[in-house]
TORKEKOL-776183 format. One record per residue (C-alpha): residue number from 1; residue in one letter; chain; x, y, z. Coordinates in nm, 4 decimals, always signed. Example, Ala and Ser with C-alpha at 12.3 -4.5 7.8 and 13.67 -1.06 7.14 Angstrom:
# TORKEKOL-776183
+------+------+-------+----------+----------+----------+
| resi | resn | chain |        X |        Y |        Z |
+------+------+-------+----------+----------+----------+
|    1 |    A |     A |  +1.2300 |  -0.4500 |  +0.7800 |
|    2 |    S |     A |  +1.3670 |  -0.1060 |  +0.7140 |
+------+------+-------+----------+----------+----------+
//
This chain:
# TORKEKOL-776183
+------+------+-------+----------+----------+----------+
| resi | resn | chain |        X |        Y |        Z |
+------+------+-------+----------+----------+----------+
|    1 |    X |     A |  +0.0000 |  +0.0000 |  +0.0000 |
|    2 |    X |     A |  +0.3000 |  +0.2277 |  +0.0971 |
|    3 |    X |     A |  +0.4437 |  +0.1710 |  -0.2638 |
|    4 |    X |     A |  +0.1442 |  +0.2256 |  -0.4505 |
|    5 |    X |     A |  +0.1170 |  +0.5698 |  -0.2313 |
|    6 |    X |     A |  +0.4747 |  +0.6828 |  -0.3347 |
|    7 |    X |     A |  +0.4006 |  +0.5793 |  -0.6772 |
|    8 |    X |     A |  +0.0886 |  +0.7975 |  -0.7114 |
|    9 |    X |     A |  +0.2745 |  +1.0789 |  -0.5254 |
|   10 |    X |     A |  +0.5880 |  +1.0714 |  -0.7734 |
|   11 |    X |     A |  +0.3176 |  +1.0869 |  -1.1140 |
|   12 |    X |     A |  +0.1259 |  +1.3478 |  -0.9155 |
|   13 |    X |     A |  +0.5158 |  +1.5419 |  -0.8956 |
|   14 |    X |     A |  +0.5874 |  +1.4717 |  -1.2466 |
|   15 |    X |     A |  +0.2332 |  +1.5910 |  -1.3558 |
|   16 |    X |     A |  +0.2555 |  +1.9160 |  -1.2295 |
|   17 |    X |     A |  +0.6224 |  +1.9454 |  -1.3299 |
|   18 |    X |     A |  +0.5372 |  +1.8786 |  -1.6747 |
|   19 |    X |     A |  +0.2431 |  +2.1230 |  -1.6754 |
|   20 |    X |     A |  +0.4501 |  +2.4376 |  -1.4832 |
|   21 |    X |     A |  +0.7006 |  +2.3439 |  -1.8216 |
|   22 |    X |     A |  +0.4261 |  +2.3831 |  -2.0635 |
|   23 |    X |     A |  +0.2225 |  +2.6905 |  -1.8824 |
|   24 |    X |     A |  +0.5232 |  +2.9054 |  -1.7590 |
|   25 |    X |     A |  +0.6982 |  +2.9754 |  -2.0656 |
|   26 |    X |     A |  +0.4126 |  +3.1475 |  -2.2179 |
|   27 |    X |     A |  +0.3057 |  +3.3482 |  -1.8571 |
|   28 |    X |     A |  +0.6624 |  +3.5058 |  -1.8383 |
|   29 |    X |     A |  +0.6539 |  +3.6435 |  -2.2020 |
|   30 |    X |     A |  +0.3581 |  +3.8068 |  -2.1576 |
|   31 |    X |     A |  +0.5148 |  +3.9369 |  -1.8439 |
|   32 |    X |     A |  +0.7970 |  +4.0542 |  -2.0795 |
|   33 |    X |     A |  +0.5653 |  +4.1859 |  -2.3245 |
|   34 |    X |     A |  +0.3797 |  +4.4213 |  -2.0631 |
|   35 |    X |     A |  +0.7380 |  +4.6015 |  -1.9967 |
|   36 |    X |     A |  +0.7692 |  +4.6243 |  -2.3081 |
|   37 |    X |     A |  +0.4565 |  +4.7907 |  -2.3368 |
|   38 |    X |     A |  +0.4798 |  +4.9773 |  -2.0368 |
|   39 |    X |     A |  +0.8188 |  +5.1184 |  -2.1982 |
|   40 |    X |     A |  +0.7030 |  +5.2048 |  -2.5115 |
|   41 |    X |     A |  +0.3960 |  +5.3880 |  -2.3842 |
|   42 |    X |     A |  +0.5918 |  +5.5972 |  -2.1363 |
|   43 |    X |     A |  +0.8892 |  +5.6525 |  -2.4088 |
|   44 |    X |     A |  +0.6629 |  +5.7302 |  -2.7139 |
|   45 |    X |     A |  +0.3926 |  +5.9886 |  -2.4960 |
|   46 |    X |     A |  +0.6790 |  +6.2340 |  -2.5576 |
|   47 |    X |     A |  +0.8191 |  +6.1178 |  -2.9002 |
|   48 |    X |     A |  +0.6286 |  +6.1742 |  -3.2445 |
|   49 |    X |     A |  +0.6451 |  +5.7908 |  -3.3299 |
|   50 |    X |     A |  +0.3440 |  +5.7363 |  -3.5477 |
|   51 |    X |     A |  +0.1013 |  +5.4852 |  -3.3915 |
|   52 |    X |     A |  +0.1803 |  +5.2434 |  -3.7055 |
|   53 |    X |     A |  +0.5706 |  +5.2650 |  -3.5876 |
|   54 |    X |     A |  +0.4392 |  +5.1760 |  -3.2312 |
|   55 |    X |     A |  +0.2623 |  +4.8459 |  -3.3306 |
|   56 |    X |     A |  +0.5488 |  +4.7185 |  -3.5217 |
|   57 |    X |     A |  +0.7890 |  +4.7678 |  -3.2775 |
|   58 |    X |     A |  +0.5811 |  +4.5682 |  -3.0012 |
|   59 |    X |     A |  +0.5044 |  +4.3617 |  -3.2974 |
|   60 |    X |     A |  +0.9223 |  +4.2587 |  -3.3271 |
|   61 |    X |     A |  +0.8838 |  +4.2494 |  -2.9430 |
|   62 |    X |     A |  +0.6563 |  +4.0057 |  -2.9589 |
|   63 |    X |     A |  +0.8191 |  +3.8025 |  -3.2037 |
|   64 |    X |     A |  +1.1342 |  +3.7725 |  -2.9607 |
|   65 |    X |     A |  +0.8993 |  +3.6573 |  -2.7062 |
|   66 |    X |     A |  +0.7345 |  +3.3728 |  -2.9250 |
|   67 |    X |     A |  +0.4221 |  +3.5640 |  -2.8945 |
|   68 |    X |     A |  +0.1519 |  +3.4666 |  -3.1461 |
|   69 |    X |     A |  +0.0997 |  +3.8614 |  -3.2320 |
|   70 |    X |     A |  +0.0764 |  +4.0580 |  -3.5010 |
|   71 |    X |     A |  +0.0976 |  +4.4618 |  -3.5395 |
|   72 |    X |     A |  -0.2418 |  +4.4290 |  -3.6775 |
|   73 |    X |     A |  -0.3760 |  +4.2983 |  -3.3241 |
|   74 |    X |     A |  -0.1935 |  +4.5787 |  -3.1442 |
|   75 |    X |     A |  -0.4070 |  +4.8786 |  -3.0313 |
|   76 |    X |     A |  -0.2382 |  +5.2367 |  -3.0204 |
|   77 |    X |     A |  -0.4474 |  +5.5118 |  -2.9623 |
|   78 |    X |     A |  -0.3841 |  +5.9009 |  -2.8713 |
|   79 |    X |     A |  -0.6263 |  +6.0823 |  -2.6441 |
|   80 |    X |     A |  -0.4228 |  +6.3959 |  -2.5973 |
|   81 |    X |     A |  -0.1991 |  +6.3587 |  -2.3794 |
|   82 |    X |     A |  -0.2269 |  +6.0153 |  -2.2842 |
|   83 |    X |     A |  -0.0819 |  +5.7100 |  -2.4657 |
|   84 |    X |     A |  -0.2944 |  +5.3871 |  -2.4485 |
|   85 |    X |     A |  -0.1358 |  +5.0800 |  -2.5560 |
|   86 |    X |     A |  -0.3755 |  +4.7359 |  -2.5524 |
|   87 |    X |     A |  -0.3872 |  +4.3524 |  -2.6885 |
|   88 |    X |     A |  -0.5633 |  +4.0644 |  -2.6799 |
|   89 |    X |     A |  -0.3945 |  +3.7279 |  -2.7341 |
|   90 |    X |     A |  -0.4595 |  +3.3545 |  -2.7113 |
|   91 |    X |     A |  -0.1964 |  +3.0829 |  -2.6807 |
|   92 |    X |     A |  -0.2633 |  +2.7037 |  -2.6961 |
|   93 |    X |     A |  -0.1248 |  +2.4882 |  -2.4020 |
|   94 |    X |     A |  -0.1344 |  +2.0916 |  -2.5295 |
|   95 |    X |     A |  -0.1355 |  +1.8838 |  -2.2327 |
|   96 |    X |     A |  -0.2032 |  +1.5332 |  -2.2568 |
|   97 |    X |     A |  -0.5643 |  +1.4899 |  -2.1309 |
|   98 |    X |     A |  -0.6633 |  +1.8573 |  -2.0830 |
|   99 |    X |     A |  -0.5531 |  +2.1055 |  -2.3948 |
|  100 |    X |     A |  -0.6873 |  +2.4703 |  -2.3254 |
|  101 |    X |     A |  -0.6103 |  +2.7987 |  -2.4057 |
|  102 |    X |     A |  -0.4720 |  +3.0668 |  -2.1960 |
|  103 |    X |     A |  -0.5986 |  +3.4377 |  -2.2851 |
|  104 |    X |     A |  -0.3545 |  +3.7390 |  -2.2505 |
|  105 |    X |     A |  -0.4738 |  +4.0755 |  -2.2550 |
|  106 |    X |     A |  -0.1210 |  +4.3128 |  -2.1577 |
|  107 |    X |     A |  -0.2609 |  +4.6897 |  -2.1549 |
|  108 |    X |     A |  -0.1026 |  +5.0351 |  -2.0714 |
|  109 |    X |     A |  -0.2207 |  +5.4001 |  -2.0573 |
|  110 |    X |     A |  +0.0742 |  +5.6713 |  -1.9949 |
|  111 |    X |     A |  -0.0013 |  +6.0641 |  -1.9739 |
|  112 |    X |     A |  +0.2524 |  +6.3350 |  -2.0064 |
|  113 |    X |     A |  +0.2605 |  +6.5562 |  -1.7567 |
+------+------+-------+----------+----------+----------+
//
């Protein structure tokens, strides 16, 4: 009974090891991709970067961060004098008996003072 225990305990182990290898990965690039964000918004409140220039740059970003993203799904918007910088993005986790989808949704807003 003792063996049979241990033995369920070490699957249990390796089944959340192997699921923190598949989910992680994609939680710390969004993580990533918010700085990025964040950066952009708070550099490009006081630059004249187009909007277009904006969205390809996070775009690139997002690329480095094996981000399923494209500019086209990158908001930009000017409201005066703040900068508001918003996307919404889906990646696919494929575990064994329960694939799902994890939704990503990195915003900023920066005003100049």
């Amino acid at each position: 009974m003792n063996r049979l225990k241990s033995l369920f305990g070490i699957l249990v182990l390796i089944a959340v090891g192997y699921s923190g290898w598949k989910v992680l990965p994609p939680v710390f690039s969004n993580y990533r991709f918010e700085d990025a964000c964040e950066s952009e918004a708070l550099i490009n409140s006081y630059s004249t970067k187009s909007d277009n220039e904006i969205r390809n740059t996070l775009a690139a970003k997002a690329r480095d961060y094996d981000i399923p993203l494209s500019a086209d799904q990158i908001n930009v918007t000017r409201n005066g004098s703040e900068l508001a910088i918003w996307a919404d993005y889906t990646v696919h986790i494929d575990l064994p008996l329960v694939p799902f989808d994890l939704n990503f949704h990195p915003a900023t807003k920066n005003k100049r003072i």
